[in-house]
C-alpha positions in Angstrom: 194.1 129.7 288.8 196.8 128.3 289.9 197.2 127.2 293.9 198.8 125.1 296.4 197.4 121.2 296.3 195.8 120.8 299.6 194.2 117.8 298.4 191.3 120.1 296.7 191.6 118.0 293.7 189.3 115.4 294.9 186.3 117.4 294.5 187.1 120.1 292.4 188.6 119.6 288.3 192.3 120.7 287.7 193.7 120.9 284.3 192.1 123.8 282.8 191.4 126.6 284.5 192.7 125.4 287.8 196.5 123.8 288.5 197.0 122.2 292.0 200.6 122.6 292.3 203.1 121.6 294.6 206.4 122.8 293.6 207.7 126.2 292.4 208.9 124.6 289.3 205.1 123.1 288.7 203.4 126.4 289.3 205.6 127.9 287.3 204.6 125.4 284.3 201.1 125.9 285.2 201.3 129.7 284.4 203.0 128.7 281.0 200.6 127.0 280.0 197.6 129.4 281.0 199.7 132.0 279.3 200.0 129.7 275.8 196.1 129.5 275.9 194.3 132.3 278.5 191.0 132.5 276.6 190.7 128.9 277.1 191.8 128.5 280.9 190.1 132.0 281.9 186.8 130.5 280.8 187.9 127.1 282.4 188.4 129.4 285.7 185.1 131.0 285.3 182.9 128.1 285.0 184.5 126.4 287.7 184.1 129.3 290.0 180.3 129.5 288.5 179.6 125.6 289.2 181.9 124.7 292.3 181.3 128.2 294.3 177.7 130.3 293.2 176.1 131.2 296.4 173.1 129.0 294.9 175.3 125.9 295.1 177.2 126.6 298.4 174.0 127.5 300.0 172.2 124.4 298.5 175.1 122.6 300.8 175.3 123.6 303.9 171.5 123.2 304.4 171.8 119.6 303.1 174.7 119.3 305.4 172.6 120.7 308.2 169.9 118.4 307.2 167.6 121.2 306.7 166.0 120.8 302.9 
């Protein structure tokens, strides 16, 4: 994925799989590299989705945010 830095990167990984960018010139390197290696950043992508955004894990946050456990 690559998408605007809106300061996301201080809870979430960039790198592989995601690419905070700020610049057309950086987003266009970002999508060179996930093009050199997709496999590798498309499984990046995936588990970051899988960790950062399951329902299991948002859900799990709001209720602790809500200070219902």
């Amino acid at each position: 994925m690559v998408v605007q830095d809106t300061g996301f990167t201080d809870t979430l990984p960039t790198g592989d799989g995601l690419f905070a960018v700020s610049t057309v010139e950086e987003a266009a390197e970002a999508i060179r590299a996930i093009r050199l290696d997709y496999r590798r950043h498309a499984a990046a992508a995936r588990s970051i989705a899988s960790e950062h955004f399951s329902s299991a894990t948002v859900l799990k946050r709001m209720l602790a945010h809500a200070g219902v456990h």
